[in-house]
N, C-alpha and C positions, 0 to 999 in steps of 0.2 A: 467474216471479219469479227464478230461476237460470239463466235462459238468457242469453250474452251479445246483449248487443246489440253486431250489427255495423255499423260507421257506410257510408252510402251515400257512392261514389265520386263526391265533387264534379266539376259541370261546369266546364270550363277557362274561366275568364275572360280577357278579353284578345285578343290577335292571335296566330293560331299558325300555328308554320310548318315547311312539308312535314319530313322528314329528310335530310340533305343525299344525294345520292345519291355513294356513290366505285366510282371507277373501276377494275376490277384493270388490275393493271402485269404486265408480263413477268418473269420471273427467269433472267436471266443468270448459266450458271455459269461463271469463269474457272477454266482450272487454276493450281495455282499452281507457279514457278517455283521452279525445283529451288532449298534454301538452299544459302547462300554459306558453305562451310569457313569453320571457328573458328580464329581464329589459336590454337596452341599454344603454352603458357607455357613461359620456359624454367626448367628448374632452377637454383636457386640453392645454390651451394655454402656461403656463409657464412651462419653461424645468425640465429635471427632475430631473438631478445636480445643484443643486446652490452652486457656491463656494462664499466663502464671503473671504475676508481679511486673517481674521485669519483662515481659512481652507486653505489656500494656503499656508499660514506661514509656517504652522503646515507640510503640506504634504513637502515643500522643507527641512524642520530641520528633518523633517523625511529618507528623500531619501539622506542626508548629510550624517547622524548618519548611515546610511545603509554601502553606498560608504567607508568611512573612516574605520568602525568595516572591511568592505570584504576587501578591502587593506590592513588594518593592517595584518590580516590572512594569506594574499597571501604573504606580503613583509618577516614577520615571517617564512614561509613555503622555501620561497625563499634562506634568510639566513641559516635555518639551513640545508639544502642542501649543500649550498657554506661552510658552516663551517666542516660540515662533508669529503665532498669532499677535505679540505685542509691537514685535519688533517689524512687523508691514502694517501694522497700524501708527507706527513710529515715521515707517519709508513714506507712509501715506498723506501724513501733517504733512510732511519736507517735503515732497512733491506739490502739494496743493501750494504752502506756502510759497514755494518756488515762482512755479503757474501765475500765483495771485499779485506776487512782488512785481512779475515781469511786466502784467498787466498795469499797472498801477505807475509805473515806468511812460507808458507809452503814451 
């Protein structure tokens, strides 16, 4: 009752045919030819940055334009924080108050 049953190897139906037979090949070793010298780079005396004038201009209106957009973000991000926070400290009186009147009723 626990034993598997193993399924019998079906016979091949159809046409079959032999395996093809291959052929070994020879191996040829070539040596290989000495490499060819690397051309040699020459040295460059002049640096590899050149800033000129207005590459400089350019990179401080740039680093400006960066500063001021990330500030603006930060000080916006800031405010509505503080604005939010005032405005459930506002919901918070007028609840309490609310709470305190009804008490005060009864």
């Amino acid at each position: 009752m626990f034993r598997p049953k193993v399924p019998a190897m079906p016979q091949p139906t159809g046409r079959v045919t032999p395996p093809a037979v291959v052929e070994p090949t020879a191996v040829v070793q070539q040596v290989p030819a000495a490499p060819a010298p690397l051309p040699v780079a020459s040295v460059s005396t002049r640096p590899t940055v050149q800033l000129t004038p207005g590459t400089v201009v350019a990179l401080v209106g740039g680093g400006t334009a960066v500063v001021l957009v990330v500030g603006a973000v930060l000080v916006s991000m800031l405010l509505a924080v503080a604005i939010t926070g005032a405005s459930l400290a506002i919901c918070a009186l007028v609840v309490r108050s609310l709470i305190a009147s009804e008490h005060k009723r009864r």
